[in-house]
Kinemage of the C-alpha trace (Angstrom):
@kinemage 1
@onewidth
@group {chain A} dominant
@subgroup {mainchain}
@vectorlist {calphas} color= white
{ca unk a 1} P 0.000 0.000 0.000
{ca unk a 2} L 2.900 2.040 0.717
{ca unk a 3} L 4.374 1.631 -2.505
{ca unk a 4} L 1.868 3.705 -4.274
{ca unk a 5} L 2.022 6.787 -2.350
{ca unk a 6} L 4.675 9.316 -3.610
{ca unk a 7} L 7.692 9.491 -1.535
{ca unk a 8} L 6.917 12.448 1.191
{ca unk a 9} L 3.842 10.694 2.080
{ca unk a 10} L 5.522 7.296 2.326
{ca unk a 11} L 8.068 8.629 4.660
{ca unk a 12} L 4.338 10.516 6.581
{ca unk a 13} L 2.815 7.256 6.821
{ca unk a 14} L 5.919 5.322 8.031
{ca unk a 15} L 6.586 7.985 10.959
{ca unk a 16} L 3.084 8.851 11.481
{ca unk a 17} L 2.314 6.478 14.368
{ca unk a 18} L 4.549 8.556 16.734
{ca unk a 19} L 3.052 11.838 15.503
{ca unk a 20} L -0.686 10.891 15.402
{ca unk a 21} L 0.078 9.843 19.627
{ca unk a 22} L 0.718 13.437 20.136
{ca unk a 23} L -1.893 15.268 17.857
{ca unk a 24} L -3.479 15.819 20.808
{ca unk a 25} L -1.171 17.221 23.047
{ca unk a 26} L 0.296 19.763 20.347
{ca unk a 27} L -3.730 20.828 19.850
{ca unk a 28} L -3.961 21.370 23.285
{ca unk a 29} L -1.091 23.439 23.459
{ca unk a 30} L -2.138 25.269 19.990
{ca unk a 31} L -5.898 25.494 22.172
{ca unk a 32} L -3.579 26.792 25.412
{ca unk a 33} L -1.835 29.524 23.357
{ca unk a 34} L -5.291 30.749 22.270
{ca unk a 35} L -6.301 31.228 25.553
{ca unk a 36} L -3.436 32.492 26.364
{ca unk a 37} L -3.720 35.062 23.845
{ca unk a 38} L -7.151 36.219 24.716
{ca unk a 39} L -6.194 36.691 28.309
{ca unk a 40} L -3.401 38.852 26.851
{ca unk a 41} L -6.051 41.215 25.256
{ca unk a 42} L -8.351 41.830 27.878
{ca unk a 43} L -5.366 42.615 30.500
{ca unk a 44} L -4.082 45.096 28.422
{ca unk a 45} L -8.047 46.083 26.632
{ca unk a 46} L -8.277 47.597 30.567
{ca unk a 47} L -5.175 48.495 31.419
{ca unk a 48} L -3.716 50.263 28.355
{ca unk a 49} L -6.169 53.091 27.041
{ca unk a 50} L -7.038 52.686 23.454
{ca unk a 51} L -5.373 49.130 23.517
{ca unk a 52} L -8.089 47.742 21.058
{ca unk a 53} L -7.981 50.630 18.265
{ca unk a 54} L -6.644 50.819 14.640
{ca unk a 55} L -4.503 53.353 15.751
{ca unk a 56} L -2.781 51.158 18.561
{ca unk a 57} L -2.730 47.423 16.435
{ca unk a 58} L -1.778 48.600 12.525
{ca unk a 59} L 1.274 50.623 13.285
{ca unk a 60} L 2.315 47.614 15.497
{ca unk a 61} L 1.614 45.094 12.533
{ca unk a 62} L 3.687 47.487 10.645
{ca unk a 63} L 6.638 47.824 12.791
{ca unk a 64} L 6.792 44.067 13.999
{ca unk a 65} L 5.622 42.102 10.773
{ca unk a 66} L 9.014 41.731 9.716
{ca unk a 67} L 9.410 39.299 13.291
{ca unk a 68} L 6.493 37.415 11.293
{ca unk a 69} L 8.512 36.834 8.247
{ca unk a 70} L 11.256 35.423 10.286
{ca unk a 71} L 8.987 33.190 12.110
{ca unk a 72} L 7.709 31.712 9.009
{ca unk a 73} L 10.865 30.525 7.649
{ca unk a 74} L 12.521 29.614 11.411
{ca unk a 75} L 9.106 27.494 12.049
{ca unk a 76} L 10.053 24.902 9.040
{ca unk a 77} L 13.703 24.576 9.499
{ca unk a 78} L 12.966 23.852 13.518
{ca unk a 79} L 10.164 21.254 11.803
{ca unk a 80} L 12.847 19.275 10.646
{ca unk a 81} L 15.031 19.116 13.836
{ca unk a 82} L 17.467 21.878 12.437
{ca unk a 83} L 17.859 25.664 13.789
{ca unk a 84} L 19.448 28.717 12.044
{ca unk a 85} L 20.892 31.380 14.932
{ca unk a 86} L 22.101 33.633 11.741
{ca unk a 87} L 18.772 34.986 10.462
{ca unk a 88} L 19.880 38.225 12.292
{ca unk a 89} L 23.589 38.786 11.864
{ca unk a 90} L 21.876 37.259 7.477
{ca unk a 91} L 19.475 40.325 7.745
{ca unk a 92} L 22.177 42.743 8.379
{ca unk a 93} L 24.329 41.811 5.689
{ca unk a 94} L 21.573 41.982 3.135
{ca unk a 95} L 20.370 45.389 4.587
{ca unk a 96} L 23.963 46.992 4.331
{ca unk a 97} L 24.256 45.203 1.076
{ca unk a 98} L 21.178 46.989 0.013
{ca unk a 99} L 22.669 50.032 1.151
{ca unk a 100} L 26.029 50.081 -0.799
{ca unk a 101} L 23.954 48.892 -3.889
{ca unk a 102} L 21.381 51.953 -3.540
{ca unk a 103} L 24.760 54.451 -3.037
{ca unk a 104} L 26.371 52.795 -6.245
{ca unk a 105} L 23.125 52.930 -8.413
{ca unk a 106} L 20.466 54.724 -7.131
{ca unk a 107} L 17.970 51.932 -7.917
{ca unk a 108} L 15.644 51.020 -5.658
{ca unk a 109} L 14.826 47.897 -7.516
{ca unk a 110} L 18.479 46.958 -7.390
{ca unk a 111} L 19.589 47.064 -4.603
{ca unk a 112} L 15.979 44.792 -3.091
{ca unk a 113} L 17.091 42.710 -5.073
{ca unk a 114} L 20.967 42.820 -3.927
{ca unk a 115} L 19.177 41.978 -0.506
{ca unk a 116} L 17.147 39.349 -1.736
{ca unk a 117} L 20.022 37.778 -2.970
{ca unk a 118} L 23.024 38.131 -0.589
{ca unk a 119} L 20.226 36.744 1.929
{ca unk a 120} L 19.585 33.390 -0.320
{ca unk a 121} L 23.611 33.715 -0.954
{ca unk a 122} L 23.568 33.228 3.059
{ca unk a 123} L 21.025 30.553 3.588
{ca unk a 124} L 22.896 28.478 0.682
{ca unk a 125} L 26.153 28.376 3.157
{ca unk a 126} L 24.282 27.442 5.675
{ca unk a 127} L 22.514 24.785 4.029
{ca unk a 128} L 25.465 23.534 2.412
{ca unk a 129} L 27.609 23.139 5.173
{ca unk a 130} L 24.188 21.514 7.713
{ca unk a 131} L 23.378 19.202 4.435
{ca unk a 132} L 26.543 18.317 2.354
{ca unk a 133} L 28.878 18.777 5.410
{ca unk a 134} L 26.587 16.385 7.746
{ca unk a 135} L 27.336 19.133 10.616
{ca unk a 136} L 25.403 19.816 13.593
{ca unk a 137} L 22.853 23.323 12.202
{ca unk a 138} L 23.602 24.561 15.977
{ca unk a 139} L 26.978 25.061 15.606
{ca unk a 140} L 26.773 26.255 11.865
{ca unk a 141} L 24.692 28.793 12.368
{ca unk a 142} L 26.260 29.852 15.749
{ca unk a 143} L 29.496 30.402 13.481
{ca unk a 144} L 27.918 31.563 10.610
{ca unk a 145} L 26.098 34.453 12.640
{ca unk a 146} L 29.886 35.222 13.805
{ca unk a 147} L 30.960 35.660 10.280
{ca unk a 148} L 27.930 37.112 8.398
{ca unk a 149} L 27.835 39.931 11.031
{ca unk a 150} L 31.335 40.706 10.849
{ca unk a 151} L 30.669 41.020 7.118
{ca unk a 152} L 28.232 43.534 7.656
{ca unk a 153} L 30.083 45.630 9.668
{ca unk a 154} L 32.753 45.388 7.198
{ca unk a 155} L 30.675 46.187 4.278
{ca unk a 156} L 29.173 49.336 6.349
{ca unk a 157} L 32.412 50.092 8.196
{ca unk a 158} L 30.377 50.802 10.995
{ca unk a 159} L 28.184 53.670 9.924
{ca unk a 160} L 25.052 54.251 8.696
{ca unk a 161} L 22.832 54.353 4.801
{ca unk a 162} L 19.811 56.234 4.030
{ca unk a 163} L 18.161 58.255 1.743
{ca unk a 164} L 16.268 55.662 -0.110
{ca unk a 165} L 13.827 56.166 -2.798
{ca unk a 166} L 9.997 56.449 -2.403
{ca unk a 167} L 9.790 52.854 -4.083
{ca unk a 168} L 11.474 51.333 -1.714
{ca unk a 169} L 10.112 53.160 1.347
{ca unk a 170} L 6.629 52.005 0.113
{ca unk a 171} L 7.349 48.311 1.123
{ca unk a 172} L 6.713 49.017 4.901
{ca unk a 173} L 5.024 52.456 4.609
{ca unk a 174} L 2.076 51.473 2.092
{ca unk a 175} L -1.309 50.223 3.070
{ca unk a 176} L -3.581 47.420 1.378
{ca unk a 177} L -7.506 47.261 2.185
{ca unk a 178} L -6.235 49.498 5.296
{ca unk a 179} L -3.619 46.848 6.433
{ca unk a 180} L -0.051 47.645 6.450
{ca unk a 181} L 1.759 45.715 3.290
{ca unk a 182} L 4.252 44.348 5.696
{ca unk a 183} L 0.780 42.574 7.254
{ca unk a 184} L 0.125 41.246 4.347
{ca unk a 185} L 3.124 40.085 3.432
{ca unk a 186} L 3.697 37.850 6.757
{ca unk a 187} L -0.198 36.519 6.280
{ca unk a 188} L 0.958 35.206 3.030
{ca unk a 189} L 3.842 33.580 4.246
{ca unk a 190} L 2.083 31.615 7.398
{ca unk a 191} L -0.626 30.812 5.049
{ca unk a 192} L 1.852 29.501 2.321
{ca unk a 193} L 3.949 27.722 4.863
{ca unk a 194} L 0.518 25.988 6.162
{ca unk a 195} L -0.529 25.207 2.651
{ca unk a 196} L 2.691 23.720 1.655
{ca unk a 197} L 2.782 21.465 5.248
{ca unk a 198} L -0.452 20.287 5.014
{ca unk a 199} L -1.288 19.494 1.441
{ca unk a 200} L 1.809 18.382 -0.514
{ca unk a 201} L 4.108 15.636 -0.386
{ca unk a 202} L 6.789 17.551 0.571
{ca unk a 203} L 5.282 19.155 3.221
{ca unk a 204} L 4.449 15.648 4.741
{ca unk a 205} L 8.128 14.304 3.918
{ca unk a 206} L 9.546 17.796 6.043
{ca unk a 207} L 7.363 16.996 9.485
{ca unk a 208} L 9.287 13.109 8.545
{ca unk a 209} L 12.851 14.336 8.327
{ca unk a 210} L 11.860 15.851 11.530
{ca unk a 211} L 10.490 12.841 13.467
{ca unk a 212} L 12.969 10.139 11.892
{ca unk a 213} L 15.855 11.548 9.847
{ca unk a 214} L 17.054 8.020 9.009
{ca unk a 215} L 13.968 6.477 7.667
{ca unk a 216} L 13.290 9.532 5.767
{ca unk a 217} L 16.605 8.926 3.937
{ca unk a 218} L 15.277 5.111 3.588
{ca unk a 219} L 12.420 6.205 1.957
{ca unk a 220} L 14.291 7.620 -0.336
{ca unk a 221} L 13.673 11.428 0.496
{ca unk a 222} L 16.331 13.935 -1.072
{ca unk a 223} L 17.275 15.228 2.407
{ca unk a 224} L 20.367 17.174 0.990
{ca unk a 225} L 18.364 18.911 -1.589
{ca unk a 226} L 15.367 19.451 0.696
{ca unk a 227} L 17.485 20.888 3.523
{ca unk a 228} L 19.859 23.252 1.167
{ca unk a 229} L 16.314 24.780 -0.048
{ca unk a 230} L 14.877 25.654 3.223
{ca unk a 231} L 17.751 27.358 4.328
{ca unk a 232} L 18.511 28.999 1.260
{ca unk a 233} L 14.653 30.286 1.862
{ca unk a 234} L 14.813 31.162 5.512
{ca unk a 235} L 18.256 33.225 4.142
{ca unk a 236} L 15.848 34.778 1.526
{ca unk a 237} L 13.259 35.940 3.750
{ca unk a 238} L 16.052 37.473 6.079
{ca unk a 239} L 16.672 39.504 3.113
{ca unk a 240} L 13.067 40.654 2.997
{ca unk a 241} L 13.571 41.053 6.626
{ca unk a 242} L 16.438 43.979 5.776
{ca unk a 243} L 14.283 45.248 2.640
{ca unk a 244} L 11.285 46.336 5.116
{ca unk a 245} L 14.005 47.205 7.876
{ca unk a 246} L 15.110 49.744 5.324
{ca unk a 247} L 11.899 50.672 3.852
{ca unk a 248} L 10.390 51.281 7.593
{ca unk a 249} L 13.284 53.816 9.285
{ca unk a 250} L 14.693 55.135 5.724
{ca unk a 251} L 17.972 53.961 6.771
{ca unk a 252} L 19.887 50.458 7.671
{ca unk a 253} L 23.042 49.666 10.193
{ca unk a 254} L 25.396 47.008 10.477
{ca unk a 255} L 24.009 46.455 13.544
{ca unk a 256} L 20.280 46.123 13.211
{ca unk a 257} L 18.598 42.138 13.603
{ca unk a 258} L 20.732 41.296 17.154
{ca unk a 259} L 17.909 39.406 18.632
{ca unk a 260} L 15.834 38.675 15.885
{ca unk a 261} L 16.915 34.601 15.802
{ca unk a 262} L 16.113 34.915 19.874
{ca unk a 263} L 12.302 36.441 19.105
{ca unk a 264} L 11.665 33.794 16.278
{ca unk a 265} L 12.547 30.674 17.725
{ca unk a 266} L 11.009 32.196 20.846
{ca unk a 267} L 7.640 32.785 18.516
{ca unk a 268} L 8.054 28.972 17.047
{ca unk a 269} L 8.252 27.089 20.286
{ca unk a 270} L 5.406 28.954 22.530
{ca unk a 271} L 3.718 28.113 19.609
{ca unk a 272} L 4.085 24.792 20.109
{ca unk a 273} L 6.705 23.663 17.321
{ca unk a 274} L 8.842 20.976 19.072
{ca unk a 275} L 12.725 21.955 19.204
{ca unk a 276} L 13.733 18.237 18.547
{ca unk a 277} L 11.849 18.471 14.913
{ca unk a 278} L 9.071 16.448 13.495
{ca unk a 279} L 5.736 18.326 15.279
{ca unk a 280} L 4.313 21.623 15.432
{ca unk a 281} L 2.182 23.797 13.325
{ca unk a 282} L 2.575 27.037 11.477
{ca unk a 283} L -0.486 27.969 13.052
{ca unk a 284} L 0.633 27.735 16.359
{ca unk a 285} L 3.716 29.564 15.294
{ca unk a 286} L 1.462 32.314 13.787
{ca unk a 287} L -0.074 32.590 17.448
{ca unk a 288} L 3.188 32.526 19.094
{ca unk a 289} L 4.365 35.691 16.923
{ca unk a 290} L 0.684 37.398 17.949
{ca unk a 291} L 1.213 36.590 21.537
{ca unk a 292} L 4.988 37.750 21.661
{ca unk a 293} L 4.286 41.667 19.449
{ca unk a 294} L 0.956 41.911 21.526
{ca unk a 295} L 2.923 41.605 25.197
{ca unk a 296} L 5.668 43.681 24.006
{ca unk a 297} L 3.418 46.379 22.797
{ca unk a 298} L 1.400 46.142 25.862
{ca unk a 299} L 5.226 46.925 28.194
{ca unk a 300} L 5.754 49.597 25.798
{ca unk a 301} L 2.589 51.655 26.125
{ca unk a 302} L 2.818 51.126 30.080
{ca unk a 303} L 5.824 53.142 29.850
{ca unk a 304} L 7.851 49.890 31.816
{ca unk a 305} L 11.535 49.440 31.234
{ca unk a 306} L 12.524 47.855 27.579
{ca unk a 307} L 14.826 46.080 29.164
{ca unk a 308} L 11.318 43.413 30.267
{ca unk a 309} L 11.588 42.770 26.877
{ca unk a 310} L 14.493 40.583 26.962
{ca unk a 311} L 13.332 39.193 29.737
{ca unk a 312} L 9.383 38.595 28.824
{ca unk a 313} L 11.183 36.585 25.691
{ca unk a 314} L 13.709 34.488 27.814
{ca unk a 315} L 10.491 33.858 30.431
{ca unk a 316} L 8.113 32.719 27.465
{ca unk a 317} L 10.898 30.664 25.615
{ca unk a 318} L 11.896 28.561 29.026
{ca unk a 319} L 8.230 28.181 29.875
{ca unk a 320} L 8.007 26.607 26.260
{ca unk a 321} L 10.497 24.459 26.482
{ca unk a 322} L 9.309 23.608 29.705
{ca unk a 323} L 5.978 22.795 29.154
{ca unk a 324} L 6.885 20.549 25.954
{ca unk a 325} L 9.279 18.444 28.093
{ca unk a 326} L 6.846 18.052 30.967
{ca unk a 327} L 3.914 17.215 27.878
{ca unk a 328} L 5.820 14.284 26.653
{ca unk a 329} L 7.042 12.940 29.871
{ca unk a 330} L 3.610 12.535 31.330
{ca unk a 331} L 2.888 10.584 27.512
């Protein structure tokens, strides 16, 4: 029966009995999230004046979609039991690459794209060296975010670009159906993500690579090929990432994206994704990024210290990990 089901699904239904025993207790923590969420809104509906106003929620779509993006991309490489700590130190490079480009031709066009591509440029090392090298993503990307930052700051020598053209600044500052493009832009890209998980065979053979790397390489899945593609993606979207940095403060920095791997992953695992690979959603992850902005926001109209930040987002990600250990113990 196997046999005549193409290879991602074969690999599905081979690894599925594990994953179908914990349906329910990622749905419950997709369900506890929700919750979660709601009790976020009315806390801050009563604390926080004008919490629950256009005003208040679209500029903060606007300003933290780009966290979405990231999220998108992080929650399928974590999916198959890989991370990428680079997507910040990637995001720099392509926004100082866009910089340089824009001072060298005064094209808006060219120098997105300059971003697009040194991100995907990026992603490819890091999927070459995780997938053809056989090495641990961890340690990859913890070097690789060493090296890709230090590029930026050489690229930039430490100062600042701006001065871009209206074209570019309408990425982050224009408006569709009254929703911030960036909005849009990070809908799309959970709603792709989900799409591609749930209905294709290769979205089926990713959650396998997660849960059983070796029989997914049995079943004759092309996990080289399939890994060097999602980081090369996850790369690309960190180039977006620098595109709407850009487009949203009219200038970039060598040193812009510092904790942006920290808030994604964060964002992936509250919403439920496991770290070891093989289970989560893109929903969930989608929720995680909603509950994560909304908080934040919340600490920032209360006039509290920034510095919660940090700490609301090293809180959240412990309780995470926390709560998925304690899930699968009591299993």
């Amino acid at each position: 029966m196997t046999a005549a089901l193409p290879v991602g699904a074969q690999v599905a239904a081979r690894s599925g009995g594990r994953a179908e025993g914990r349906v329910d207790f990622r749905k419950q923590r997709e369900w506890g999230l929700l919750a979660l969420l709601v009790v976020v809104v009315i806390v801050l509906s009563r604390s926080v004046e004008y919490f629950l106003t256009p005003q208040n929620l679209l500029p903060m779509l606007r300003d933290q979609a780009h966290l979405g993006i990231l999220a998108a991309g992080m929650a399928l490489i974590i999916l198959t039991g890989g991370i990428d700590l680079s997507v910040g130190s990637i995001t720099a490079l392509a926004a100082m690459a866009l910089g340089v480009v824009w001072e060298h031709t005064h094209s808006g066009g060219t120098a997105a794209a300059a971003a697009l591509m040194v991100g995907a440029a990026c992603g490819s090392l890091n999927g070459v060296l995780v997938s053809a090298g056989r090495l641990p993503p961890l340690i990859v990307t913890l070097a690789t975010l060493s090296v890709f930052r230090g590029a930026a700051y050489a690229v930039g020598r430490s100062a600042g670009i701006g001065g871009f053209p209206a074209e570019l600044l309408a990425c982050s500052r224009s408006d569709w159906l009254r929703f911030p493009t960036p909005a849009w832009l990070a809908a799309a890209l959970f709603l792709g993500a989900a799409l591609y998980l749930a209905r294709t065979p290769g979205g089926r053979a990713l959650y396998a690579l997660g849960a059983n790397a070796p029989a997914a390489r049995l079943a004759g899945v092309p996990v080289p090929g399939m890994l060097l593609r999602l980081y090369a993606v996850n790369g690309c979207l960190a180039g977006l990432t620098a595109i709407l940095y850009a487009a949203r403060n009219n200038s970039v920095k060598p040193d812009i994206g510092a904790d942006y791997e920290l808030m994604a992953i964060t964002m992936v695992v509250l919403g439920g994704v496991r770290v070891a690979g093989g289970e989560g959603s893109i929903a969930g992850a989608a929720l995680g990024f909603l509950t994560l902005i909304l908080i934040q926001r919340g600490i920032t109209l209360q006039g509290l210290p920034t510095e919660l930040h940090g700490l609301i987002v090293a809180a959240l990600l412990i309780g995470a990990l926390l709560l998925d250990t304690t899930g699968r113990r009591s299993e």
